[in-house]
PyMOL CGO cylinders between C-alpha atoms (Angstrom):
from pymol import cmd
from pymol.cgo import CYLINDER

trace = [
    CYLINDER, -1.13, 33.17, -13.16, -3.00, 30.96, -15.55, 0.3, 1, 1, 1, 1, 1, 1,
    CYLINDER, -3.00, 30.96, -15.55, -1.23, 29.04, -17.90, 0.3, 1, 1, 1, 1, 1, 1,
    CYLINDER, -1.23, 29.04, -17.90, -1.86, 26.53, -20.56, 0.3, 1, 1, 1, 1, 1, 1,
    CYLINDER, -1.86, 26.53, -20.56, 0.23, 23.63, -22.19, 0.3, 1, 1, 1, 1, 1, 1,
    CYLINDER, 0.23, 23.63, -22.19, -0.14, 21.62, -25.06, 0.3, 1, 1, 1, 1, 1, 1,
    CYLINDER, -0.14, 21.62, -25.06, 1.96, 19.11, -25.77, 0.3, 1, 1, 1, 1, 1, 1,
    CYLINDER, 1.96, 19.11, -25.77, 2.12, 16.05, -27.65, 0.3, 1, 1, 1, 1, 1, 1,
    CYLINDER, 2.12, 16.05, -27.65, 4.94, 13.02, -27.98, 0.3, 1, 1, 1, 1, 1, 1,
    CYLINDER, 4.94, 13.02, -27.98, 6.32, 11.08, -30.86, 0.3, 1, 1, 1, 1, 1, 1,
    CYLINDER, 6.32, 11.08, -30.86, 6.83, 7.48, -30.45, 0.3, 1, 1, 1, 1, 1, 1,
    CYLINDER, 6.83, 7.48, -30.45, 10.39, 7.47, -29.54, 0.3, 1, 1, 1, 1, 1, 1,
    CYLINDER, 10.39, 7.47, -29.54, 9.58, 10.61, -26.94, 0.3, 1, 1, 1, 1, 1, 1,
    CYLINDER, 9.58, 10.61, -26.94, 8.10, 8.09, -24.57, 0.3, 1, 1, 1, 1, 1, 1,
    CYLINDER, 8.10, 8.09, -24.57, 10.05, 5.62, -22.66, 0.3, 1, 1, 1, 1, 1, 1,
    CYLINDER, 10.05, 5.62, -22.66, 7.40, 2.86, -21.11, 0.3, 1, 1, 1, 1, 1, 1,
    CYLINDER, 7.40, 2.86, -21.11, 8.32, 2.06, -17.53, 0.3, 1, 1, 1, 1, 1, 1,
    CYLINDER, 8.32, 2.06, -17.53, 10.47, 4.48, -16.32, 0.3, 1, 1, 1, 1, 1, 1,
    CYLINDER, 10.47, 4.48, -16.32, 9.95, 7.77, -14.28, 0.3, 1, 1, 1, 1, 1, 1,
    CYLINDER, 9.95, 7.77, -14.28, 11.57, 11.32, -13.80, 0.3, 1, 1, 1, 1, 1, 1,
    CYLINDER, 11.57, 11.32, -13.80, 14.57, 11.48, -11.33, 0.3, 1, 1, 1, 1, 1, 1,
    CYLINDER, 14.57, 11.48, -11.33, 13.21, 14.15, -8.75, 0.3, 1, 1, 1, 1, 1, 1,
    CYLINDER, 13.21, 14.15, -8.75, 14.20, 17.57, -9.60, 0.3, 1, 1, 1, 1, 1, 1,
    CYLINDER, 14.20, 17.57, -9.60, 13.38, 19.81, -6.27, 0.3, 1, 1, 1, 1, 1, 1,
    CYLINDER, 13.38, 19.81, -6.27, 14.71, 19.49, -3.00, 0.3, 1, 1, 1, 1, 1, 1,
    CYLINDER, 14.71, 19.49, -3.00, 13.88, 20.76, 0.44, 0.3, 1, 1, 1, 1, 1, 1,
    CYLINDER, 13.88, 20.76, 0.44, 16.89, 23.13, 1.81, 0.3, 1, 1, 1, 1, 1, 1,
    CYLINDER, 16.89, 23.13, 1.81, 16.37, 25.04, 5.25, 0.3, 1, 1, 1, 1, 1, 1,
    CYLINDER, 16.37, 25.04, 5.25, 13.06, 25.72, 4.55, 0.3, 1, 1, 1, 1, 1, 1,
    CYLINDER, 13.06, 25.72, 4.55, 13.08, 26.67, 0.73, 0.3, 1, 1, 1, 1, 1, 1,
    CYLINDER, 13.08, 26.67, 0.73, 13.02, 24.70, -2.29, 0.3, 1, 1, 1, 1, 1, 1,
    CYLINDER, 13.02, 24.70, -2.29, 15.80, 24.15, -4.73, 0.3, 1, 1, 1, 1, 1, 1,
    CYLINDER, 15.80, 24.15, -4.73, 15.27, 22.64, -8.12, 0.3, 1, 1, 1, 1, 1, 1,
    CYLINDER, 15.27, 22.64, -8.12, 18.51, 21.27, -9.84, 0.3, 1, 1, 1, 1, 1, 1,
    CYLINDER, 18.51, 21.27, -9.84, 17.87, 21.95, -13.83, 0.3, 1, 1, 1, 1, 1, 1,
    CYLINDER, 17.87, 21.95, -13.83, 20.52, 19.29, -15.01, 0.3, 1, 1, 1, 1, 1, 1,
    CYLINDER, 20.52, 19.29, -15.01, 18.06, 16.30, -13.33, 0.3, 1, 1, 1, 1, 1, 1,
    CYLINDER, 18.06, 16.30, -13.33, 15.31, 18.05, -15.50, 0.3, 1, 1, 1, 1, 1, 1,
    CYLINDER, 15.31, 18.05, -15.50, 15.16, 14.97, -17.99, 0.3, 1, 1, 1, 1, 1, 1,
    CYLINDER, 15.16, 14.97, -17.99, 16.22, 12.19, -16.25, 0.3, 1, 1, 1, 1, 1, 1,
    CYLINDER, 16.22, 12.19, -16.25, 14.52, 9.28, -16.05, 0.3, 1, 1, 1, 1, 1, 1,
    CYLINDER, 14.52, 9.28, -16.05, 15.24, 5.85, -13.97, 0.3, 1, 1, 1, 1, 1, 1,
    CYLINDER, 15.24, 5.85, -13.97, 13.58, 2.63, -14.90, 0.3, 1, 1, 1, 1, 1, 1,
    CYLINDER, 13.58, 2.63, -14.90, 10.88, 1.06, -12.68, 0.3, 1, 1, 1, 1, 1, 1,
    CYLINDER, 10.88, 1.06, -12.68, 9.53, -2.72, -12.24, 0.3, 1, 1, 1, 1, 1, 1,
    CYLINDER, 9.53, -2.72, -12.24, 6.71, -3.36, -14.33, 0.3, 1, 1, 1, 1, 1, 1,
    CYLINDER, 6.71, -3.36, -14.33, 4.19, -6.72, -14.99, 0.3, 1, 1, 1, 1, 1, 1,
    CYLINDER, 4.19, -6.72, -14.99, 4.64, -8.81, -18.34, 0.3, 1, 1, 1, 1, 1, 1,
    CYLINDER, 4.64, -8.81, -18.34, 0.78, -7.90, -18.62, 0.3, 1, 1, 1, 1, 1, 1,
    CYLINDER, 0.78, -7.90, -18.62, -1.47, -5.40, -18.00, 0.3, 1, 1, 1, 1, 1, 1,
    CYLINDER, -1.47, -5.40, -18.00, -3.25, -3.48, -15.06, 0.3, 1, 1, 1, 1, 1, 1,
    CYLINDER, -3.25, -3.48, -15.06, -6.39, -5.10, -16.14, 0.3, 1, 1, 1, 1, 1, 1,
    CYLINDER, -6.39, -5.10, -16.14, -5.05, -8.66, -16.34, 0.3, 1, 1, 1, 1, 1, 1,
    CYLINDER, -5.05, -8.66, -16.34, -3.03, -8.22, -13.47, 0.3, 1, 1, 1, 1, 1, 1,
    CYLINDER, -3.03, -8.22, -13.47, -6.22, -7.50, -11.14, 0.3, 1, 1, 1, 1, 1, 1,
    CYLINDER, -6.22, -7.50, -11.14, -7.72, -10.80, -12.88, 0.3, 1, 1, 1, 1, 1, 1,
    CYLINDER, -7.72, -10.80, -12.88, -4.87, -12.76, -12.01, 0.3, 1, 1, 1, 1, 1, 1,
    CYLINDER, -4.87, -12.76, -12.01, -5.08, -11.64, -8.51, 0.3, 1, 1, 1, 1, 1, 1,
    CYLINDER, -5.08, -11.64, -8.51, -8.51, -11.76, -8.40, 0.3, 1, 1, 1, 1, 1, 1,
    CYLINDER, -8.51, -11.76, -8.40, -8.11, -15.44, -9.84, 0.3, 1, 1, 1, 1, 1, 1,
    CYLINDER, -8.11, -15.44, -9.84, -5.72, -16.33, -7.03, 0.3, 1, 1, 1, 1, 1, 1,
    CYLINDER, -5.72, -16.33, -7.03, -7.26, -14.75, -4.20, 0.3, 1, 1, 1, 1, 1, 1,
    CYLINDER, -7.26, -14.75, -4.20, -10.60, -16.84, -5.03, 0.3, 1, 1, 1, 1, 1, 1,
    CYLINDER, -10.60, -16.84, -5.03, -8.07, -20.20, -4.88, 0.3, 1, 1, 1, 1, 1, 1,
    CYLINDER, -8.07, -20.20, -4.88, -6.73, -18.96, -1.76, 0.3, 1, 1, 1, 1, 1, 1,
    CYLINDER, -6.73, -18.96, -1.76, -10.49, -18.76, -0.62, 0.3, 1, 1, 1, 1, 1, 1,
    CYLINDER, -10.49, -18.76, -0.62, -11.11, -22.36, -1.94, 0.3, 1, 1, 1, 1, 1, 1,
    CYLINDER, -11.11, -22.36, -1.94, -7.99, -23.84, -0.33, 0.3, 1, 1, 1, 1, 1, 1,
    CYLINDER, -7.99, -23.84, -0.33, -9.20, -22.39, 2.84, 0.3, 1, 1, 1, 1, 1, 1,
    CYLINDER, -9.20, -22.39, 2.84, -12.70, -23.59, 2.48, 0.3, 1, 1, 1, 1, 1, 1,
    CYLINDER, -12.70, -23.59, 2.48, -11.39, -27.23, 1.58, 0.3, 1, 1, 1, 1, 1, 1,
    CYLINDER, -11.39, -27.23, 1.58, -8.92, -26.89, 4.93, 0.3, 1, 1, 1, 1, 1, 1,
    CYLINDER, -8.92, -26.89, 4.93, -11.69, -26.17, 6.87, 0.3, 1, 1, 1, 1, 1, 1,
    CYLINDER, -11.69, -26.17, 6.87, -13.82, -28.79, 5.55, 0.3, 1, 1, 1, 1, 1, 1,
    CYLINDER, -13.82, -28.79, 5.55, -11.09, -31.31, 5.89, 0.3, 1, 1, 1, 1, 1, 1,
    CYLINDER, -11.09, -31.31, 5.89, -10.62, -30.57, 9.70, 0.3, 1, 1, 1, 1, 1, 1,
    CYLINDER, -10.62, -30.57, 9.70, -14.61, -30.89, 9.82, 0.3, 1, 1, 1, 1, 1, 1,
    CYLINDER, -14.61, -30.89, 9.82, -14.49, -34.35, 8.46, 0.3, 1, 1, 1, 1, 1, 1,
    CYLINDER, -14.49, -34.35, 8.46, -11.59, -35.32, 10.40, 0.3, 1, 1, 1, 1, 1, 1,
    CYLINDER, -11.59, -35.32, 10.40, -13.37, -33.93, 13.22, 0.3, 1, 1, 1, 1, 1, 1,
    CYLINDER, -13.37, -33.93, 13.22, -16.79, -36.22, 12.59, 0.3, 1, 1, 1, 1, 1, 1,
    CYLINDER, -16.79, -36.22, 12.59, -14.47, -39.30, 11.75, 0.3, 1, 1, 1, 1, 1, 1,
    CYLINDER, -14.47, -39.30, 11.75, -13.10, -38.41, 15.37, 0.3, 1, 1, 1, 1, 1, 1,
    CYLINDER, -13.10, -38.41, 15.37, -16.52, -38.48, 17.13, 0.3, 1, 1, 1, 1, 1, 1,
    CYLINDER, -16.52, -38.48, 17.13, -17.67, -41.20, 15.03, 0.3, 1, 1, 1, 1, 1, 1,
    CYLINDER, -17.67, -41.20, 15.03, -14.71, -43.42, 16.31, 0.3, 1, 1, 1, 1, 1, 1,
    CYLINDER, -14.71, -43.42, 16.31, -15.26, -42.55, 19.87, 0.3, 1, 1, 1, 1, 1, 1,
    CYLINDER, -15.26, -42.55, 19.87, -18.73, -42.96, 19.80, 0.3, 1, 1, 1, 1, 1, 1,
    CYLINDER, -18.73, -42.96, 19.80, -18.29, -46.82, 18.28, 0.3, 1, 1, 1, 1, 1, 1,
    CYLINDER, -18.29, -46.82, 18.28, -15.34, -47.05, 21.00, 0.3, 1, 1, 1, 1, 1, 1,
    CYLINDER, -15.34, -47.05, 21.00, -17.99, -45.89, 23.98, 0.3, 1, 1, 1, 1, 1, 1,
    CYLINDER, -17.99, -45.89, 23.98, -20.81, -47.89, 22.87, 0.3, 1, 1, 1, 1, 1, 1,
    CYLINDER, -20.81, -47.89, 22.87, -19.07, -50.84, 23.18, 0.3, 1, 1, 1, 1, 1, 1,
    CYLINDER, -19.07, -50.84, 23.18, -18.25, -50.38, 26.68, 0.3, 1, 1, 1, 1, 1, 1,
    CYLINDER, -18.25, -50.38, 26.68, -21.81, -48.98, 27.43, 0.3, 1, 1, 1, 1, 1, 1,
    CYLINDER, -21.81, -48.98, 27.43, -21.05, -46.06, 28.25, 0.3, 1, 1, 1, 1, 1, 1,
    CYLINDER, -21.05, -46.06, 28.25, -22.90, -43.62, 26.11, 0.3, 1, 1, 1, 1, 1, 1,
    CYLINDER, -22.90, -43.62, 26.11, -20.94, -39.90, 25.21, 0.3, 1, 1, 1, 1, 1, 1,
    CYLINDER, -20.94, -39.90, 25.21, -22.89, -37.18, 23.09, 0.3, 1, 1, 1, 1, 1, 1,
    CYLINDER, -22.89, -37.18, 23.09, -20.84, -34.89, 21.00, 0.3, 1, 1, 1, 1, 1, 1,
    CYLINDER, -20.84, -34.89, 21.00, -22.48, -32.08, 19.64, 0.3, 1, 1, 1, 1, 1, 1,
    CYLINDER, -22.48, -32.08, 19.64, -21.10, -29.99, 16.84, 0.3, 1, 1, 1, 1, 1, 1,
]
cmd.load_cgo(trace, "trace")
């Protein structure tokens, strides 16, 4: 059967952030669909923004994440180097020469 629907809402028809209450069930193998939940909505969780600045945001904090990673790993490089550099004043000293390569 074809069928065709044209609708259209008023302002106070549509109620931002919330969601229809499921109306059809699964019973031994047939579907029942209980009229009286027809209209009911429950509220869900939604941003103080929008889709589009929420994917900035989280595009903004996954690139920090990145940095703060990058800076980590730099740190532990340095540390690293200040480490060899140490050790190599330490064995040059005694004459005994060690090669540390990165």
């Amino acid at each position: 059967m074809m069928c065709q629907a044209k609708t259209s809402y008023i302002e106070t028809e549509i109620e931002w952030g919330a969601r229809f209450e499921p109306c059809m069930t699964l019973e031994k193998g047939s579907f029942r669909v209980d009229l009286r939940r027809f209209h009911t909505t429950y509220q869900v969780p939604l941003p103080d923004c929008s889709a589009s600045q929420v994917q900035q945001l989280m595009a903004l904090a996954d690139r920090k994440l990145q940095d703060s990673r990058a800076s980590r790993d730099w740190e532990t490089w340095a540390e690293g180097m200040a480490e060899a550099e140490e050790d190599k004043d330490k064995s040059l000293m005694n004459g005994v020469y060690v090669f540390i390569f990165c």
